[in-house]
Backbone and ligand atoms as CSV (ligand in chain L), in Angstrom:
chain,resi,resn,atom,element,x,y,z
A,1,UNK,N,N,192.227,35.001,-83.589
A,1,UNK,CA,C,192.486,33.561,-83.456
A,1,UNK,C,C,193.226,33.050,-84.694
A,2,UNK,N,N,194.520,32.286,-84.553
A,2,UNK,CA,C,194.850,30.956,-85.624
A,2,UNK,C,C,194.352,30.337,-85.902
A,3,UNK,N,N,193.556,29.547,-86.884
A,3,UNK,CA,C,193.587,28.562,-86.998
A,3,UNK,C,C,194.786,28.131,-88.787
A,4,UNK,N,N,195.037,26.105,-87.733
A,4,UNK,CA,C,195.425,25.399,-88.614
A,4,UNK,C,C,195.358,24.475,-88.997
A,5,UNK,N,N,195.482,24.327,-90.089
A,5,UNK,CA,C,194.494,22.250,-90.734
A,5,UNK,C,C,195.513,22.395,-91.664
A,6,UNK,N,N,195.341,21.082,-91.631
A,6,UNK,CA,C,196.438,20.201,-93.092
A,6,UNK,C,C,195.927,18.829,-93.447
A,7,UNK,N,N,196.032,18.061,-94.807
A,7,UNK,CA,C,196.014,16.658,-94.985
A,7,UNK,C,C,196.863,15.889,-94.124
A,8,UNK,N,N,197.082,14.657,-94.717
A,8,UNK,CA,C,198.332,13.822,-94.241
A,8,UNK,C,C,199.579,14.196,-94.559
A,9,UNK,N,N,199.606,14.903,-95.835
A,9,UNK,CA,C,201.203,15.463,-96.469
A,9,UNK,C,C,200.990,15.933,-95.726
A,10,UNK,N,N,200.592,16.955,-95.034
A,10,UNK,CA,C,201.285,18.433,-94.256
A,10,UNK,C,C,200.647,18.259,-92.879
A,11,UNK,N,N,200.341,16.632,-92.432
A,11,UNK,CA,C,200.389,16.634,-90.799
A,11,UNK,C,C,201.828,16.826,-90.287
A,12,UNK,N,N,202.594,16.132,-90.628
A,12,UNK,CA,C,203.978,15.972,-89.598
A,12,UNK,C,C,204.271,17.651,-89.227
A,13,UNK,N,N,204.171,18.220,-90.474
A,13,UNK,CA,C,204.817,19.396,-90.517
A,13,UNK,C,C,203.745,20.531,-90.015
A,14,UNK,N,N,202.401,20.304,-90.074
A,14,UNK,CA,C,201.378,21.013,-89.163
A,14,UNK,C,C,201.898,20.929,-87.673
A,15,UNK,N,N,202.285,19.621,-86.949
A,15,UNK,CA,C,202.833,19.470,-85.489
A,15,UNK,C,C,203.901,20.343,-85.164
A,16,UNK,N,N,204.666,20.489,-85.702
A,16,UNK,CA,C,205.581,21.456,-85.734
A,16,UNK,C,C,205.608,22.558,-85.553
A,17,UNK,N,N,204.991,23.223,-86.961
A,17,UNK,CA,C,204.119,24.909,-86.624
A,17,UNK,C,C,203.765,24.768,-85.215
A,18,UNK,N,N,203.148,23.567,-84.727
A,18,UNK,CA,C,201.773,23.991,-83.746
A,18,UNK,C,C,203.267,24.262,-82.379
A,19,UNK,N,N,204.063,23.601,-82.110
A,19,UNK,CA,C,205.203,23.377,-81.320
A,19,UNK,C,C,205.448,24.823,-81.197
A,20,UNK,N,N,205.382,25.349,-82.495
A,20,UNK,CA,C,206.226,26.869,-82.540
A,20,UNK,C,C,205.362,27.761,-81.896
A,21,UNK,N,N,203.892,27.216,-82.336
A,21,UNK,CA,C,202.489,29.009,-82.123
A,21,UNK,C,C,202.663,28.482,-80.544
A,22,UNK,N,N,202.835,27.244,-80.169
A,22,UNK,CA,C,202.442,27.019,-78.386
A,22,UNK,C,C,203.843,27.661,-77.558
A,23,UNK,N,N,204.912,27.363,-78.362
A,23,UNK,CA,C,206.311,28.358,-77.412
A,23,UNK,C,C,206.155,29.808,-77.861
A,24,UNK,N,N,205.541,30.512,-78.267
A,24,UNK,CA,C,205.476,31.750,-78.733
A,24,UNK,C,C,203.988,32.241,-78.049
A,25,UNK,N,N,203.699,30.912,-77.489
A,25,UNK,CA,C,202.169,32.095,-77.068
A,25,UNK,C,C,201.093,32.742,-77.842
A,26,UNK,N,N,201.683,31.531,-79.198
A,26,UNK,CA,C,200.028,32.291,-79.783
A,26,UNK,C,C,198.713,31.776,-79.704
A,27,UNK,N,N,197.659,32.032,-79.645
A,27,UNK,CA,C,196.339,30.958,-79.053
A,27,UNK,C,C,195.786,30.307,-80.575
A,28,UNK,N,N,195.621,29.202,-80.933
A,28,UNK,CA,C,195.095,28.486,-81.984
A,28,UNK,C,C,194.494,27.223,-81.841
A,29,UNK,N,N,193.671,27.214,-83.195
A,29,UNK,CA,C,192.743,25.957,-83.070
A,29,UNK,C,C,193.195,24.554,-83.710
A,30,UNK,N,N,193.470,23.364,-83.953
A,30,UNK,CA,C,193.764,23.196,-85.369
A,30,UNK,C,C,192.345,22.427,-85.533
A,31,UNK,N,N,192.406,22.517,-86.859
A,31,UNK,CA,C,191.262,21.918,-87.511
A,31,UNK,C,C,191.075,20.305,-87.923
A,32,UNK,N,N,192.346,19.953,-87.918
A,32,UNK,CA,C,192.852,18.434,-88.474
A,32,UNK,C,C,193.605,18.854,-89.995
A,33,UNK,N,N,194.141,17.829,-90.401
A,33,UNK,CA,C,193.729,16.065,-89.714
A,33,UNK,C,C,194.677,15.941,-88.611
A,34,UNK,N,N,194.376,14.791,-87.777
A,34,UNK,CA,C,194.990,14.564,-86.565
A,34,UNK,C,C,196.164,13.178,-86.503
A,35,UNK,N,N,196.314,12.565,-88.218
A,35,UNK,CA,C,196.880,11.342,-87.802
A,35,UNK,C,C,197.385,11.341,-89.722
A,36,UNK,N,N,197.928,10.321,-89.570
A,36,UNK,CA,C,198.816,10.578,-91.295
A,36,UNK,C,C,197.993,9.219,-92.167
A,37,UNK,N,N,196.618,9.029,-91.989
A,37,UNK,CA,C,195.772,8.563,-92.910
A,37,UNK,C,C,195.078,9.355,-93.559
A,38,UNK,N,N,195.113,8.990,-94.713
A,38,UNK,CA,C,194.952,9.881,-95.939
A,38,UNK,C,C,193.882,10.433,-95.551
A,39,UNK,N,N,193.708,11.688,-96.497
A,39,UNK,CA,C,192.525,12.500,-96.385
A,39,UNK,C,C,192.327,13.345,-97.502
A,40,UNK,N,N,190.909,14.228,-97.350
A,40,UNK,CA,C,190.686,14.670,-98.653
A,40,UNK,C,C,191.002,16.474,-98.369
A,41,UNK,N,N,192.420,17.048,-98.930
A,41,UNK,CA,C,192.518,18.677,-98.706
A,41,UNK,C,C,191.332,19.527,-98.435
A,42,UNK,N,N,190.370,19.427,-99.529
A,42,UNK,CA,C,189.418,20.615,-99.944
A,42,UNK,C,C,188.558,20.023,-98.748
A,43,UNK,N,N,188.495,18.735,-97.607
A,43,UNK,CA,C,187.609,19.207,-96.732
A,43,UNK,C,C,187.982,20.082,-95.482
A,44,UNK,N,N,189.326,20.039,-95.449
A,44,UNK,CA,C,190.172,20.935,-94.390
A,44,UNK,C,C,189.767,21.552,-94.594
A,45,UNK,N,N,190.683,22.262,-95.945
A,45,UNK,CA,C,190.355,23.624,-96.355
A,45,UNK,C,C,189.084,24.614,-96.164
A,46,UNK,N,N,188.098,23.521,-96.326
A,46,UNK,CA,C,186.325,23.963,-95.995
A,46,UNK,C,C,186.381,24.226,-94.984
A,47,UNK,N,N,186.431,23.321,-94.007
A,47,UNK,CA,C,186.184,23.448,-92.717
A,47,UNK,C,C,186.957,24.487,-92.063
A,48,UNK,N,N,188.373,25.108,-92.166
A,48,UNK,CA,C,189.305,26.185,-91.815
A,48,UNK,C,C,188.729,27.013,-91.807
A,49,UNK,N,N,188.706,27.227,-93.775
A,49,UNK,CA,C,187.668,28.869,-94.346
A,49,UNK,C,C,186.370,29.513,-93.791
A,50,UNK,N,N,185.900,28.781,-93.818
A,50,UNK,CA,C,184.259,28.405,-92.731
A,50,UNK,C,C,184.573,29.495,-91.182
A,51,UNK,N,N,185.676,29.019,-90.716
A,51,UNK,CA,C,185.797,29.753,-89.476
A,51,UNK,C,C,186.677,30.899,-89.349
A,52,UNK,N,N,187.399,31.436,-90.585
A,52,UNK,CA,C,188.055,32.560,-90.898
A,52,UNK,C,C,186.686,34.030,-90.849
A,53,UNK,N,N,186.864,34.880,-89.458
A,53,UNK,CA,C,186.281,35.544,-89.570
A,53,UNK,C,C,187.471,37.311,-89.332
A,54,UNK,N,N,186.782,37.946,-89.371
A,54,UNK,CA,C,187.498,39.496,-89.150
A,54,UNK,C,C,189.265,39.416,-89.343
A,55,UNK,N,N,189.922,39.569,-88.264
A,55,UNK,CA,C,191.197,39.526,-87.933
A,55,UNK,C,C,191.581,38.460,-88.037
A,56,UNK,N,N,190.889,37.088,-88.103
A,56,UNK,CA,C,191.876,35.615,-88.058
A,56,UNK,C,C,192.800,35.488,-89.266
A,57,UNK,N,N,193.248,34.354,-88.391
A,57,UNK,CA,C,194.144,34.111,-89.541
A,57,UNK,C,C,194.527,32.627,-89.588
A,58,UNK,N,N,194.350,32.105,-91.144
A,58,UNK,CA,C,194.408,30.645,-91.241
A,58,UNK,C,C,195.702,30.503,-91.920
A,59,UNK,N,N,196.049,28.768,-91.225
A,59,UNK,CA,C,197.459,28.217,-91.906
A,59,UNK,C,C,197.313,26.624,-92.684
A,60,UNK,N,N,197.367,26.432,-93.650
A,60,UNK,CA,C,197.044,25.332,-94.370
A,60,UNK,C,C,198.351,25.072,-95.209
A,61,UNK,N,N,198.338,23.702,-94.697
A,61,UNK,CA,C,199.386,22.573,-95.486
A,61,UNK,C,C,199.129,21.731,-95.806
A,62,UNK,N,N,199.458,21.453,-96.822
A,62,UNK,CA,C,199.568,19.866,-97.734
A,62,UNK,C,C,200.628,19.643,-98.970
A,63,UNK,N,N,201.281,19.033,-99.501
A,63,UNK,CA,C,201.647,18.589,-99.829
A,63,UNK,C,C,202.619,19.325,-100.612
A,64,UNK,N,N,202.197,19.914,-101.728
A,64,UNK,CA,C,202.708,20.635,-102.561
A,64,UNK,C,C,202.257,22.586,-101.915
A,65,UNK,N,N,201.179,22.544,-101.330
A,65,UNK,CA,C,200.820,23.703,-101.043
A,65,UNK,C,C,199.804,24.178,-102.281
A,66,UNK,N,N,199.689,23.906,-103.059
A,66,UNK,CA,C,199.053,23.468,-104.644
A,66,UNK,C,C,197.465,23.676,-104.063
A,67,UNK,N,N,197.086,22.360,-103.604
A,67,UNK,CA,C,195.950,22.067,-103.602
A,67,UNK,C,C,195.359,22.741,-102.644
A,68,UNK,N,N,195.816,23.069,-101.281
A,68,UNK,CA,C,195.064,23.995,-100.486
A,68,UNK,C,C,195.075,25.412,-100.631
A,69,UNK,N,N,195.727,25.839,-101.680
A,69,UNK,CA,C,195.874,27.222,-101.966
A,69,UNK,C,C,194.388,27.337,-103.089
A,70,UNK,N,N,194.427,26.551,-103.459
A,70,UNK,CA,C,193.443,26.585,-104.943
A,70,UNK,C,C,191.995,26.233,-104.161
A,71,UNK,N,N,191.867,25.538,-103.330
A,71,UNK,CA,C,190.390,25.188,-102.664
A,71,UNK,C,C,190.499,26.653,-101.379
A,72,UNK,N,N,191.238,26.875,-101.402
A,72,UNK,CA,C,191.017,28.330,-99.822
A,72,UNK,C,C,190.556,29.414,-100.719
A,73,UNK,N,N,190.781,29.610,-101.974
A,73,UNK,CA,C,190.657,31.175,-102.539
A,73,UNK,C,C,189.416,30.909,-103.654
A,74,UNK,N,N,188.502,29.798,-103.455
A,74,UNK,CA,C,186.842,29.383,-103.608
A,74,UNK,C,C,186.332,30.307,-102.808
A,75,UNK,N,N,186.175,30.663,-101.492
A,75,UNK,CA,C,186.290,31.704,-100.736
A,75,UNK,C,C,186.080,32.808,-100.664
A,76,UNK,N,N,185.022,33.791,-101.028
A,76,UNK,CA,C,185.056,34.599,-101.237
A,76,UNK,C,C,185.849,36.012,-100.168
A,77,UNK,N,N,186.006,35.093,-98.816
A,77,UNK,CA,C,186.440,36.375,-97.673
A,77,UNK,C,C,188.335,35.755,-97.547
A,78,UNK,N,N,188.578,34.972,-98.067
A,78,UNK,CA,C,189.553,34.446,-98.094
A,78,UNK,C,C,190.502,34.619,-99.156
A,79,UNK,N,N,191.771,35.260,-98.812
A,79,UNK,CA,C,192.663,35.757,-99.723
A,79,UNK,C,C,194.077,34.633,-98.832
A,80,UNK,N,N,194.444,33.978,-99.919
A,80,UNK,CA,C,195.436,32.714,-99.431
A,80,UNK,C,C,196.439,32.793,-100.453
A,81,UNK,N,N,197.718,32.706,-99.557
A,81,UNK,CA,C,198.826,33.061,-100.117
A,81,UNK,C,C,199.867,31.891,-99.930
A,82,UNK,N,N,200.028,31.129,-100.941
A,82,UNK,CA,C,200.869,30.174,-100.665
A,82,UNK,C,C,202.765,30.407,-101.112
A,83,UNK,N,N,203.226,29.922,-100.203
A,83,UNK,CA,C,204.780,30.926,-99.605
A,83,UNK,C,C,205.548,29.913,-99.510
A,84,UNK,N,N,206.667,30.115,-100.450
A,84,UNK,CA,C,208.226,29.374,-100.209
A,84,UNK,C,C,209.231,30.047,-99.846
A,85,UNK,N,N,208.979,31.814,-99.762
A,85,UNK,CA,C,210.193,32.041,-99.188
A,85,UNK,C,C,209.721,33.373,-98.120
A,86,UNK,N,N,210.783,33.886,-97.468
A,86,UNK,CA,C,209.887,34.999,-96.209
A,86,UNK,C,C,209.476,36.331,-97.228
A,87,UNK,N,N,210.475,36.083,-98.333
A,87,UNK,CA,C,209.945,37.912,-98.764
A,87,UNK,C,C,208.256,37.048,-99.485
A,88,UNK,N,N,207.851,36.276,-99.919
A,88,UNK,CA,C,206.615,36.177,-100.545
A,88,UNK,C,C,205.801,36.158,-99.375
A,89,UNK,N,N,206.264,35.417,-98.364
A,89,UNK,CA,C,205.391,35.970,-97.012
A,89,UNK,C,C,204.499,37.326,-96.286
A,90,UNK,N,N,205.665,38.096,-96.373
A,90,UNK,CA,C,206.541,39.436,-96.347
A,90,UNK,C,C,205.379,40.769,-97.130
A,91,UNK,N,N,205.538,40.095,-98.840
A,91,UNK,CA,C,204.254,40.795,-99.604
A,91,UNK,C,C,203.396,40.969,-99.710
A,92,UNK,N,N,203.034,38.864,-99.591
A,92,UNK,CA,C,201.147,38.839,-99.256
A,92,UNK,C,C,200.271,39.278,-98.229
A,93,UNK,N,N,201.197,39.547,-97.115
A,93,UNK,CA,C,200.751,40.452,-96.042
A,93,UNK,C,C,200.795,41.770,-96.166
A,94,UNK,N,N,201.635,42.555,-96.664
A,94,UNK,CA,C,201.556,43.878,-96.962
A,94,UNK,C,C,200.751,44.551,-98.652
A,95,UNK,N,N,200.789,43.447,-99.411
A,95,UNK,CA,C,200.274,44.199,-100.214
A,95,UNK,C,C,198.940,43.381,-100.401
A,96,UNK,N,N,198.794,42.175,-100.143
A,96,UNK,CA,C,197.134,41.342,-100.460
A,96,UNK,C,C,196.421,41.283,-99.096
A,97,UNK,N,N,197.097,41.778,-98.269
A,97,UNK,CA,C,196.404,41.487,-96.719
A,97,UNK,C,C,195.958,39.952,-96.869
A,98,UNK,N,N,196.434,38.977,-96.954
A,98,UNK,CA,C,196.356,37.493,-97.017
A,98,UNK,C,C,195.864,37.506,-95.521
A,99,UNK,N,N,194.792,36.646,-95.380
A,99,UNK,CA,C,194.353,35.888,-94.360
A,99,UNK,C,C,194.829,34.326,-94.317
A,100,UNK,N,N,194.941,33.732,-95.237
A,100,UNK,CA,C,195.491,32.358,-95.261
A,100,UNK,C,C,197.282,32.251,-95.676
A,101,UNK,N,N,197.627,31.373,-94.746
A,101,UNK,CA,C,199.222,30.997,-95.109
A,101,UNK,C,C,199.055,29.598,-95.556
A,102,UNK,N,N,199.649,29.681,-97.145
A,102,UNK,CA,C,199.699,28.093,-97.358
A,102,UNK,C,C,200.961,27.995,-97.254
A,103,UNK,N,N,201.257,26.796,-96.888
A,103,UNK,CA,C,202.890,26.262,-96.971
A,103,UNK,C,C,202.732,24.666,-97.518
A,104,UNK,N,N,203.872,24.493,-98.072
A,104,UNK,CA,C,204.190,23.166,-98.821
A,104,UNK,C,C,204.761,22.138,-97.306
A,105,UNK,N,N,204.275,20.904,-97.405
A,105,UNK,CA,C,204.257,19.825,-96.258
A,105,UNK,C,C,205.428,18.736,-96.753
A,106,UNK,N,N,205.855,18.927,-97.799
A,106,UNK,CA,C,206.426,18.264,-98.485
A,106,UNK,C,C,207.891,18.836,-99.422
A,107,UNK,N,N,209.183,18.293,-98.982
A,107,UNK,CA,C,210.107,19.120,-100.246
A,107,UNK,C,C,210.041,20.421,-99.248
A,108,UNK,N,N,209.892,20.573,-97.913
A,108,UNK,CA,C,210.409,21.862,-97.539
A,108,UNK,C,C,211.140,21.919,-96.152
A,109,UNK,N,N,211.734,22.409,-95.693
A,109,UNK,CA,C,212.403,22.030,-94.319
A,109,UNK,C,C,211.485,23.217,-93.080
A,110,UNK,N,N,211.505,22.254,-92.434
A,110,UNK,CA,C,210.276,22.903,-91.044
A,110,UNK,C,C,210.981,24.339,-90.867
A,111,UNK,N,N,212.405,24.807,-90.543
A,111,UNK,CA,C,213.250,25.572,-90.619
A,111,UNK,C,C,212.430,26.984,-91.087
A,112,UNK,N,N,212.689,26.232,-92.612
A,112,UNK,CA,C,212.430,27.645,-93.419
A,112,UNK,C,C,210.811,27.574,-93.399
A,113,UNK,N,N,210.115,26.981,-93.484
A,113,UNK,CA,C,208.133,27.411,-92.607
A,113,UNK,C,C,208.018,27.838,-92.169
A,114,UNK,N,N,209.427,27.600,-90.879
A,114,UNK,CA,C,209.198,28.544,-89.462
A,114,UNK,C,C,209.106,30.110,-89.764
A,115,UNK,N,N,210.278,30.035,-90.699
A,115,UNK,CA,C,210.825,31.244,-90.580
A,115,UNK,C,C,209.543,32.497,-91.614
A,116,UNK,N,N,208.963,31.514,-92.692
A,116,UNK,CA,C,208.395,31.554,-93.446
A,116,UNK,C,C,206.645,32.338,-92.641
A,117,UNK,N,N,206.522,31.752,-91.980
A,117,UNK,CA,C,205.013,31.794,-90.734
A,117,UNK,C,C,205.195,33.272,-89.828
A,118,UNK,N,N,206.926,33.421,-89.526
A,118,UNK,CA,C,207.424,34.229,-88.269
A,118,UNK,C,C,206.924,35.856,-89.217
A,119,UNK,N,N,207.420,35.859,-90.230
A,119,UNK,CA,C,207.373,36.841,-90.928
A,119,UNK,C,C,205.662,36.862,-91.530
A,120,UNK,N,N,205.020,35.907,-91.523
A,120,UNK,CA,C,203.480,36.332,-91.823
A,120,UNK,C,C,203.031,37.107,-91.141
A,121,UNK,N,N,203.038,36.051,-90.037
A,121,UNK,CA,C,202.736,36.613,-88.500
A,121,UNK,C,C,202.905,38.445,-88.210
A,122,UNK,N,N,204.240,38.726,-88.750
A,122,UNK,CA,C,204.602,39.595,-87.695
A,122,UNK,C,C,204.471,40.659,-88.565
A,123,UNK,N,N,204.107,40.938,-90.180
A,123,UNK,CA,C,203.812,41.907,-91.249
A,123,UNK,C,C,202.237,42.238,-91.105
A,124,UNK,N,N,202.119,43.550,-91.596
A,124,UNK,CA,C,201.011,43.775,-91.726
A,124,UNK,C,C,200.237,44.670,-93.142
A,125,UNK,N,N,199.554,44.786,-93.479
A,125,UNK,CA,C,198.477,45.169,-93.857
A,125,UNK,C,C,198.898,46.762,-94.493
A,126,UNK,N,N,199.573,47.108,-95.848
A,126,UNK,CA,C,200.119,48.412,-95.842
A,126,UNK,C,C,198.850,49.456,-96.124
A,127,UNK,N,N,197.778,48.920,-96.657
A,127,UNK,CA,C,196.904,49.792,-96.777
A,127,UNK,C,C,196.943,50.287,-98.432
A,128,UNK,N,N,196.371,51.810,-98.158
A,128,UNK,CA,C,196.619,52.839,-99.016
A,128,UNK,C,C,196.307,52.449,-101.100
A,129,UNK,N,N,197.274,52.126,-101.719
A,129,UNK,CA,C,196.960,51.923,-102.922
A,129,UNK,C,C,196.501,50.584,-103.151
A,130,UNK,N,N,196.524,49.878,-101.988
A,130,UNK,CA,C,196.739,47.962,-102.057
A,130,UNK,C,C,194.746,48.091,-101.087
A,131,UNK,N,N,194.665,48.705,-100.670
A,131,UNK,CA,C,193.176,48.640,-100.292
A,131,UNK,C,C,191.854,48.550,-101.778
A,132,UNK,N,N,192.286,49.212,-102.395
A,132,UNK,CA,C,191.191,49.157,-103.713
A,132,UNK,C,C,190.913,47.885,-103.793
A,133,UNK,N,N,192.627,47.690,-104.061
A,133,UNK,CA,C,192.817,46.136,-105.127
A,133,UNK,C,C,192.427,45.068,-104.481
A,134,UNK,N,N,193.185,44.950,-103.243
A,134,UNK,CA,C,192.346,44.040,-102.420
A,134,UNK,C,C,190.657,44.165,-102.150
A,135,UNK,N,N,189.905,45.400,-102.424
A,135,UNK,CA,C,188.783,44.956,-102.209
A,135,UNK,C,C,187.788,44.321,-103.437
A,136,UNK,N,N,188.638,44.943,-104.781
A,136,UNK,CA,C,188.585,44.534,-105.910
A,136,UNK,C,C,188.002,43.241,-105.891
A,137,UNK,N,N,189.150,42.644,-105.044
A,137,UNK,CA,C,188.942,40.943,-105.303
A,137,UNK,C,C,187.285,40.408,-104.951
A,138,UNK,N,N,187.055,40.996,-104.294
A,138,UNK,CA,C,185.635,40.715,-103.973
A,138,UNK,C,C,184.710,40.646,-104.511
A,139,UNK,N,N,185.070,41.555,-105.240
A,139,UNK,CA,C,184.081,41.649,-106.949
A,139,UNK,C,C,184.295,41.147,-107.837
A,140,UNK,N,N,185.109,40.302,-107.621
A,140,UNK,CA,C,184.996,38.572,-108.968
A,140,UNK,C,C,184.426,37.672,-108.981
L,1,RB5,C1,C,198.430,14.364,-101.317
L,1,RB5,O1,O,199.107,13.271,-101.827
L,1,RB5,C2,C,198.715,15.599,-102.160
L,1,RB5,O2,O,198.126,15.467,-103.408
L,1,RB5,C3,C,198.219,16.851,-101.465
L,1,RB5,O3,O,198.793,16.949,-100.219
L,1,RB5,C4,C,198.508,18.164,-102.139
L,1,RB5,O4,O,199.870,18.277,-102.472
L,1,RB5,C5,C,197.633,18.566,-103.236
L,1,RB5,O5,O,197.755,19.654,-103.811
């Protein structure tokens, strides 16, 4: 399962994504917010992380991408990778096995998100020397 939540910075641009996962056929939840009155990130973020289990995979936006990157990786099962371009996409999937996509809601064109999400989506998990490290993280 997807799920995706954003503040008010990164509603307009949450609708969008969602436009893209529904013509592509991917099945997702969103979490909110649902309307462009302000709100507080780190309760998205809670509420997202909370339901990140096995294989999911979460997408969080706001503003700068700043603030929901920094409240998702509180988290102990949650490895969140916040992405401005496809190769950082590209990495955090192959070498951190990222479960969370942050993207910036703000200062970025839906365009390059898209393109930015297409390549999360579609990378995977290289394994091998990046398995330690990633499990490493767990033990901080
Ligand atoms: C909201 O104005 C803004 O602070 C928030 O979306 C985010 O950028 C925080 O990191």
């Amino acid at each position: 399962m997807i799920y995706i939540g954003s503040d008010h910075a990164g509603f307009q641009m949450k609708e969008k994504l969602k436009n893209y996962l529904t013509k592509n056929s991917y099945c997702f939840e969103d979490v909110g917010t649902h309307s462009i009155e302000r709100c507080d990130y780190p309760i998205i973020a809670k509420s997202l992380c909370e339901k990140i289990t096995n294989d999911d995979i979460g997408i969080l936006i706001c503003g700068t991408g700043i603030g929901m990157s920094i409240a998702a990786n509180r988290f102990k099962h949650i490895r969140a990778g916040l992405c401005t371009t496809k190769k950082q996409a590209e990495m955090t999937r192959r070498h951190n096995n990222a479960n969370v996509l942050v993207l910036q809601g703000r200062d970025m064109c839906y365009l390059k998100n898209i393109s930015i999400l297409k390549t999360f989506l579609l990378t995977s998990f290289e394994g091998a020397r990046h398995e330690k490290r990633v499990n490493m993280l767990s033990e901080i």
